[in-house]
VOGU-3710 file (C-alpha; in Angstrom, 3 decimals, decimal comma):
1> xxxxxxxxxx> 7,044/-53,703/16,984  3,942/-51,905/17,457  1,694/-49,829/15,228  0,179/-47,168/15,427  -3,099/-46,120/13,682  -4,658/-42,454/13,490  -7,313/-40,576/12,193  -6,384/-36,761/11,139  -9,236/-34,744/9,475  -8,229/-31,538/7,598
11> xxxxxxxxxx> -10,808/-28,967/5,780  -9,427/-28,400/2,384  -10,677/-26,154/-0,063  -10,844/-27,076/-3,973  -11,250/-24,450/-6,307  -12,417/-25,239/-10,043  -10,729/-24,057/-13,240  -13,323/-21,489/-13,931  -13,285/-19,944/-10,168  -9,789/-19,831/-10,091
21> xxxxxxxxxx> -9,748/-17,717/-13,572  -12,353/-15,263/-12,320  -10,103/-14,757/-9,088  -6,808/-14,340/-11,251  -8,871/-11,811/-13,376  -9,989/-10,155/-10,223  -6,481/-9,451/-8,542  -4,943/-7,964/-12,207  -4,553/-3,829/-11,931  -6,027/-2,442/-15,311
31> xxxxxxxxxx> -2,619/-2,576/-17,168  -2,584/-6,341/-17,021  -6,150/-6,902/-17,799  -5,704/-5,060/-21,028  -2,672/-7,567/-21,486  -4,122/-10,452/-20,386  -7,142/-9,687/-23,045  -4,849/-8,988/-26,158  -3,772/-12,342/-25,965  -7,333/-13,774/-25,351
41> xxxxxxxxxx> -8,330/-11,827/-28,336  -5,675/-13,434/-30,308  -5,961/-17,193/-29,166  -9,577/-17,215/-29,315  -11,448/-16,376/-32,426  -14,807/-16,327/-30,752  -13,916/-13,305/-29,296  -13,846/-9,836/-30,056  -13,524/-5,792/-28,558  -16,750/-3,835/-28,176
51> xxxxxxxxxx> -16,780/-0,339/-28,857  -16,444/1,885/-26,277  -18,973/4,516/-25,922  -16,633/7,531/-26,348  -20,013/10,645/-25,249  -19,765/8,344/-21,518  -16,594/9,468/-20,960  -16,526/13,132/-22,127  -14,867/15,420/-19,729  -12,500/12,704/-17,935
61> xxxxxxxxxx> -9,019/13,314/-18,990  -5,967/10,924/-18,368  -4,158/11,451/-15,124  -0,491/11,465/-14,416  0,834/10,117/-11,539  3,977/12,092/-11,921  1,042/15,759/-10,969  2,862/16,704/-7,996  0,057/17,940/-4,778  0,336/21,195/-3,772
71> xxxxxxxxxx> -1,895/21,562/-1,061  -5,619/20,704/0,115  -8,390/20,707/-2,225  -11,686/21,603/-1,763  -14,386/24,069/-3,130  -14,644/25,067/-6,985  -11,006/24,134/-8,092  -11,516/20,681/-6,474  -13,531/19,336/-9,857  -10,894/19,902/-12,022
81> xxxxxxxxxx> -7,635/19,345/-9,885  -6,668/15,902/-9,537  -3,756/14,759/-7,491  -1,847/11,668/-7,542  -0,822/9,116/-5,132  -0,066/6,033/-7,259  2,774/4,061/-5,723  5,683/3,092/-7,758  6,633/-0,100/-8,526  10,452/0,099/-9,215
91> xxxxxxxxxx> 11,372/-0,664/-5,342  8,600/-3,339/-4,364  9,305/-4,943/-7,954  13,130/-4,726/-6,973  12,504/-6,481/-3,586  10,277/-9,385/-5,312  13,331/-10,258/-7,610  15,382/-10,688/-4,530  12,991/-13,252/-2,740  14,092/-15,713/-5,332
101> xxxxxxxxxx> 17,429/-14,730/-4,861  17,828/-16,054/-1,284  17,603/-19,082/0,592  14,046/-19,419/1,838  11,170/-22,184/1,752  7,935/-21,629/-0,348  6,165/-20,655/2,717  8,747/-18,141/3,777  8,933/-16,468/0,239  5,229/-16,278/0,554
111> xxxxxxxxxx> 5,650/-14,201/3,930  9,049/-11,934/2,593  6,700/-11,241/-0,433  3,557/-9,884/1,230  5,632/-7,749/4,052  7,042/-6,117/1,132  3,755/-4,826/-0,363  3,069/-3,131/3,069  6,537/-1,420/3,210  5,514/2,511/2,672
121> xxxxxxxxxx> 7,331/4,878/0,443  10,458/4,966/2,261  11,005/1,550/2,123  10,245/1,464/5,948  7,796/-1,198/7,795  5,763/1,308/9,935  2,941/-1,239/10,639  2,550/-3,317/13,213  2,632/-7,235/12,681  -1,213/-7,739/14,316
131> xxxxxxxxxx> -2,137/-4,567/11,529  -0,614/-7,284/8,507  -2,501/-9,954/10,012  -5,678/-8,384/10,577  -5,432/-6,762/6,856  -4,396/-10,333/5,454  -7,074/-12,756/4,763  -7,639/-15,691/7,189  -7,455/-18,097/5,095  -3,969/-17,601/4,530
141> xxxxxxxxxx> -3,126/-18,319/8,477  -0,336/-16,016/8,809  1,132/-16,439/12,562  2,444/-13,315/14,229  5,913/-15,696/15,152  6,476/-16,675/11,408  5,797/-12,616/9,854  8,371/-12,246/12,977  10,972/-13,949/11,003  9,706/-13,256/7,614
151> xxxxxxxxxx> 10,327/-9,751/8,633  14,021/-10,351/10,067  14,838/-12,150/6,430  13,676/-9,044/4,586  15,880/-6,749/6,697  18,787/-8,483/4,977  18,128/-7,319/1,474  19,361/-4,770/-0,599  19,307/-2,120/0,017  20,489/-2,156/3,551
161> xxxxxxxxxx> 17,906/-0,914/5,744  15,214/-1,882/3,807  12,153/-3,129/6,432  13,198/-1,241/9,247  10,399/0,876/11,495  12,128/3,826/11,526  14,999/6,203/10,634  17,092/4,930/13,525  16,765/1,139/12,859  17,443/2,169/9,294
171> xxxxxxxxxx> 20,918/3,511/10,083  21,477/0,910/12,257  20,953/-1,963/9,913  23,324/-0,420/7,688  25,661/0,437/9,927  25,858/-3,749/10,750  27,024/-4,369/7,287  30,214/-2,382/8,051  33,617/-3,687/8,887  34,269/-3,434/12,681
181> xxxxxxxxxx> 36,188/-0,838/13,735  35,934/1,646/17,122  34,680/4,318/14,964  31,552/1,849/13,692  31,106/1,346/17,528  31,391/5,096/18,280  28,568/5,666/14,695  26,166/2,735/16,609  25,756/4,552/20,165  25,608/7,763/18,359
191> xxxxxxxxxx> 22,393/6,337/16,665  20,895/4,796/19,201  20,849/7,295/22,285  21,477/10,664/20,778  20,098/11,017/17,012  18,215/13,814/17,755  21,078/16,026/18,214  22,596/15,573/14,903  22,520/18,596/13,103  23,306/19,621/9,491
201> xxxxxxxxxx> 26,428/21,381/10,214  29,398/19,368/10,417  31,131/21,332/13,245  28,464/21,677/15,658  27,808/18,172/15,258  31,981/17,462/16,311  31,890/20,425/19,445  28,102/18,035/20,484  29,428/15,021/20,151  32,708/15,559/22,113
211> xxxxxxxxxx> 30,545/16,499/25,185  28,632/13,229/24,768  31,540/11,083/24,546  34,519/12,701/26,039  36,895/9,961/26,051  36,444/9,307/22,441  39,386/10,190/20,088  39,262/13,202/18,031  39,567/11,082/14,651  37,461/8,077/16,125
221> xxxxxxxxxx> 34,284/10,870/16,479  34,950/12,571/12,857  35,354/8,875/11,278  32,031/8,069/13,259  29,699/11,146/12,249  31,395/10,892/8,532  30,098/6,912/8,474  26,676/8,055/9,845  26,840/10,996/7,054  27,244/8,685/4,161
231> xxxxxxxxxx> 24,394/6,466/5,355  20,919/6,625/3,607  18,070/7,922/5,231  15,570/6,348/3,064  15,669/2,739/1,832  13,743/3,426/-0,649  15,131/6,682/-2,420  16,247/6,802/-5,938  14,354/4,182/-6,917  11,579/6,349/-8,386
241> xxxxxxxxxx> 13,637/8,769/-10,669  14,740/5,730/-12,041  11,137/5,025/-13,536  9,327/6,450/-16,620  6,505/8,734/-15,488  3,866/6,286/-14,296  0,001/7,382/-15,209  -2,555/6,054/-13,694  -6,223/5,316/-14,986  -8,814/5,020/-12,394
251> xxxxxxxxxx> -11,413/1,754/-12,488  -13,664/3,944/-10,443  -14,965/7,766/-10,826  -16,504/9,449/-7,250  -18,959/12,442/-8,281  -20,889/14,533/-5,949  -24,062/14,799/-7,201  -27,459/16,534/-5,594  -28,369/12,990/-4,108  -25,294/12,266/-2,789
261> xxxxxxxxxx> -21,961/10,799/-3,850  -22,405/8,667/-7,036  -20,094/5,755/-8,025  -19,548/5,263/-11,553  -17,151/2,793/-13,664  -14,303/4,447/-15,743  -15,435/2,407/-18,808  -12,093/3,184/-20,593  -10,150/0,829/-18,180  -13,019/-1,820/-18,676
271> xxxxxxxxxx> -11,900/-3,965/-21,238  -15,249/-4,372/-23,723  -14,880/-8,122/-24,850  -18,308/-10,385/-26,160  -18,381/-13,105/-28,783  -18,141/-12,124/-32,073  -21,514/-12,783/-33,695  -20,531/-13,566/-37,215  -18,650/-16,520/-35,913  -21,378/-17,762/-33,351
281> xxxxxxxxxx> -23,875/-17,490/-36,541  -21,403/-19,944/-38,651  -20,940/-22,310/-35,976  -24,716/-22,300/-35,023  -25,153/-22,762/-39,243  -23,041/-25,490/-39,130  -24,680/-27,501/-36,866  -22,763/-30,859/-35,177  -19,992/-28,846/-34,244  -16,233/-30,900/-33,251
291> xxxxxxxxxx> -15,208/-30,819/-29,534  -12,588/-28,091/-30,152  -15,121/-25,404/-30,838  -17,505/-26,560/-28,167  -14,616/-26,023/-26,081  -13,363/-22,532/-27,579  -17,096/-21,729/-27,125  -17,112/-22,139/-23,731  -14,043/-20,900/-22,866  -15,352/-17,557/-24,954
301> xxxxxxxxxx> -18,242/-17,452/-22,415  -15,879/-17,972/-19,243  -13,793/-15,041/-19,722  -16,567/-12,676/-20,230  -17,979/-14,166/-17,167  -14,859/-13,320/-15,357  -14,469/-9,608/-16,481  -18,396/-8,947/-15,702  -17,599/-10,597/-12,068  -14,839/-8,153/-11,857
311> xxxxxxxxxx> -16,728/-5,257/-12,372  -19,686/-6,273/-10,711  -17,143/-6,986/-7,452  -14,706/-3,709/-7,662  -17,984/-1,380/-8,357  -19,791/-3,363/-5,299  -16,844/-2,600/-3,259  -16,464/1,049/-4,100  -20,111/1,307/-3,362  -19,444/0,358/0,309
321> xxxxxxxxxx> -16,553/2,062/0,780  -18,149/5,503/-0,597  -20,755/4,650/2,015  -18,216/3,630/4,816  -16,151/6,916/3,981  -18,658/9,895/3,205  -16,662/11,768/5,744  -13,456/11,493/3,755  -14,641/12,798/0,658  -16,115/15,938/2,748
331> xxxxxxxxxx> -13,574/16,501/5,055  -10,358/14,434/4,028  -8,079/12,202/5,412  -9,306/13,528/9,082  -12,641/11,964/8,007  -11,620/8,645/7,196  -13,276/5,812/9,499  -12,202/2,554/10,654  -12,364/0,071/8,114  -11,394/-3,268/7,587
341> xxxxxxxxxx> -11,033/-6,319/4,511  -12,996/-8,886/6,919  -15,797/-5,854/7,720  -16,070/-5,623/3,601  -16,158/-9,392/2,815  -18,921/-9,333/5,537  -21,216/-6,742/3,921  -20,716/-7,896/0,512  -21,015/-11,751/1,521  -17,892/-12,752/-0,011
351> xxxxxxxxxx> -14,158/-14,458/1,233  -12,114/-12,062/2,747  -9,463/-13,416/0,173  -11,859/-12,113/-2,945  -12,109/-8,398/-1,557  -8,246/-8,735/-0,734  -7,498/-9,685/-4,646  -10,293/-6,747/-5,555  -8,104/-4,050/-3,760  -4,936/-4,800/-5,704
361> xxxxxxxxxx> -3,835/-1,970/-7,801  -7,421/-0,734/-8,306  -8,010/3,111/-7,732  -10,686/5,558/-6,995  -10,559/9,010/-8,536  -12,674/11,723/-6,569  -12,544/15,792/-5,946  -9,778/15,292/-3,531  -7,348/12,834/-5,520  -6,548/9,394/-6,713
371> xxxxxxxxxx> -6,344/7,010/-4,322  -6,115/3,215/-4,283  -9,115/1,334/-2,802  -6,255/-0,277/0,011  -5,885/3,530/1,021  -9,479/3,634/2,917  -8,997/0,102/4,971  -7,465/1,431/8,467  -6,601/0,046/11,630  -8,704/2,214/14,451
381> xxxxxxxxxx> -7,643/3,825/17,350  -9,997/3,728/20,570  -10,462/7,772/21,680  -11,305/8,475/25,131  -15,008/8,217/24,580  -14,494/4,826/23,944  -15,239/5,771/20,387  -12,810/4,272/17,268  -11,109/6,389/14,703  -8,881/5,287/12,125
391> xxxxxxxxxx> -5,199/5,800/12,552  -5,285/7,447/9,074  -7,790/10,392/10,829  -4,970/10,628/13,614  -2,278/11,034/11,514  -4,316/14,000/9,571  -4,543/15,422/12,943  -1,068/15,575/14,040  0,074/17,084/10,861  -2,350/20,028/11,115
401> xxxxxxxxxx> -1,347/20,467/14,644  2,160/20,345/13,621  1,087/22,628/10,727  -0,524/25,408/12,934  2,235/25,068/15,491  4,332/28,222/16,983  7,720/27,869/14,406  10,004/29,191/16,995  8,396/26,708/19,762  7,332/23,238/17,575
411> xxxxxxxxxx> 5,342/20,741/19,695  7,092/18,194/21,326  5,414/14,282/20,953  4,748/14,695/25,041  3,279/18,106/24,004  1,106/16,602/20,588  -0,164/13,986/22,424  -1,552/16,136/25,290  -3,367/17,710/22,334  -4,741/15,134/20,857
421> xxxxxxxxxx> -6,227/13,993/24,118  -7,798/17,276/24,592  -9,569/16,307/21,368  -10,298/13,039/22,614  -7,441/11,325/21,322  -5,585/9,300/24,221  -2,319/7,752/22,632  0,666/7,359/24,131  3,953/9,575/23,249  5,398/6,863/21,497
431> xxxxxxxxxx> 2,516/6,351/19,133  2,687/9,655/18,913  6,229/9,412/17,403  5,841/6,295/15,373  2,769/8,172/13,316  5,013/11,885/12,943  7,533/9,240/11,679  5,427/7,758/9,511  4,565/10,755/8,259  7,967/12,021/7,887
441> xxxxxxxxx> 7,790/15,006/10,091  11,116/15,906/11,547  11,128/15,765/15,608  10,503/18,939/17,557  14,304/19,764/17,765  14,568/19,509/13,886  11,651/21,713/13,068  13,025/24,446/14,842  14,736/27,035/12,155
//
């Protein structure tokens, strides 16, 4: 028998008590700060609310997240018109419960649980894995292999199709969890090689289809298009008319001002805590105080600590994105640069991981909307020049040129991305598709009337 002896060094990183509260402070949206400071407020009695200065905040009014857009804003009307873009919670919140509902190792829950807070609005994964792992911090050492999987396990909850990249793989993952039968068979090729020619009209869809699949029986097609029919285009619809009109209170206010574009704290959202000085006077009367007030005492002093690190850190952060993104708030989402969380931690000489937590469920309220801070981080594109733009600027490009378009003769993606070369833009076709997609713009044959 013989032994073996080894020496392994790992670099671990050990957090303290009080760094680990000012991080958990960090990552709360403003709903759960205000929580999280009632009950401070009632387990500590060192503490107590500050007043807010009411004159600060005159001319800021609460804004709904249920405002629906109605079109680009700009000029006069802009100060006054604020549109919403707050994401709902009742799908992504639906999705965590299910994590816990499955199989899966610690690690693998961890994965399953951050793919589903990139899903968009349809319930679709339109990213890319490398676009999760470069907006994920280091530290965290995602592999591509492992999101891979992690990815594959979320396609199996409910509801079916949830994860997919687009409107075909959606129907397709549902149509798996169907019986077998020759008209399921008949539904699946229909999907995948002619989707594009399914119309709204029941009986031009049946004279279509018989062409494509002539030896297909007339029941076996009308079963198959009535299965695709009943299928759900969007994972993720229904979900929000289920939920109470959200509102949403930006942390941070963006005004134009004759110097330029001014940051400014929404104190209203700022929860106004310090130690209550009648208290403090008592205690500092009293002398020899006993261990359990030193300790009350300091634990007073840590929490203020941590909500004056979170402002300092979210109004830092808006600061550099207002001076990343000046385009944007000039010219809109075609504006919008490339931008991403390791290029912030950089600047600000932080972890990636702390500007990470300081994006979560924080939002920005300027002339052209609310948006969350996560909104102006974007993958780039390399134009022709050699030049980056953010994907974000492309996809405001293809839906103007699919705005302006001829009705009667919509761009193809061949034809759009031919366009967007001439402006410098070289993408290929599929790109091209995979942003229209994203941006749920019906294909060429669709948008005809």
């Amino acid at each position: 028998m013989s032994q073996n002896i080894g020496l392994k060094l790992r670099q671990t990183q050990q957090i303290n008590q009080r760094l680990q509260q000012s991080l958990r402070i960090l990552q709360m949206s403003g709903l759960e700060l205000e929580r999280e400071v009632g009950d401070w407020l009632q387990e500590n009695p060192l503490l107590e609310c500050a007043e807010y200065d009411e004159a600060a905040e005159a001319g800021f009014d609460r804004i709904s997240a249920a405002q629906p857009k109605t079109g680009q804003i700009g000029g006069d009307d802009a100060e006054n018109v604020w549109a919403t873009i707050a994401e709902e919670e009742g799908f992504n919140t639906y999705l965590h419960k299910q994590v816990c509902e499955h199989p899966l190792s610690e690690a693998e829950a961890a994965r399953v649980h951050i793919l589903i807070d990139f899903l968009d609005e349809q319930g679709y994964f339109t990213d890319s894995l490398e676009e999760v792992l470069e907006h994920t911090p280091i530290e965290w050492m995602l592999e591509e292999q492992d999101m891979h999987k992690a990815l594959d396990l979320l396609k199996s909850f409910d509801p079916p199709g949830v994860g997919a990249a687009n409107l075909a793989e959606s129907l397709l993952l549902q149509l798996m969890r169907l019986p077998a039968s020759p008209a399921l068979s008949l539904a699946v090729k229909i999907v995948q090689l002619h989707l594009d020619d399914l119309g709204r009209s029941r009986q031009q869809n049946t004279a279509k289809f018989r062409k494509h699949f002539p030896d297909a029986e007339a029941a076996t097609l009308q079963t198959a298009l009535d299965l695709i029919a009943k299928l759900n285009p969007y994972p993720a619809y229904g979900f929000a008319a289920a939920e109470p009109t959200a509102y949403v209170q930006p942390d941070i206010w963006v005004k134009e001002t004759k110097s330029g574009w001014s940051v400014i704290t929404n104190e209203r959202v700022w929860p106004k805590v310090r130690l209550n000085s009648e208290y403090c006077e008592l205690l500092k009367q009293a002398g020899d105080i006993g261990p359990e007030w030193k300790e009350k005492l300091s634990e007073a002093r840590q929490k203020i600590d941590s909500l004056e690190l979170r402002k300092s850190t979210v109004m830092r952060l808006a600061e550099y994105i207002v001076e990343k993104q000046e385009d944007f708030f000039v010219f809109g989402e075609i504006g919008l640069s490339p931008m991403l969380l390791k290029d912030a931690a950089a600047a600000l000489g932080v972890a990636e991981s702390t500007v990470s937590r300081a994006v979560n469920h924080k939002y920005l309220a300027c002339p052209r909307g609310v948006f969350a801070l996560r909104y102006f981080f974007t993958q780039a594109v390399v134009a022709e020049d050699g030049e980056s733009v953010s994907q974000s600027a492309v996809k405001a490009v293809i839906a103007q040129l699919v705005e302006s378009e001829n009705k009667q003769k919509p761009y193809s993606d061949d034809a759009l991305s031919r366009l967007l070369k001439q402006q410098g833009i070289d993408i290929a076709r599929r790109t091209v598709a995979k942003y229209r997609e994203s941006l749920n713009i019906p294909n060429a044959h669709q948008r005809r009337p």
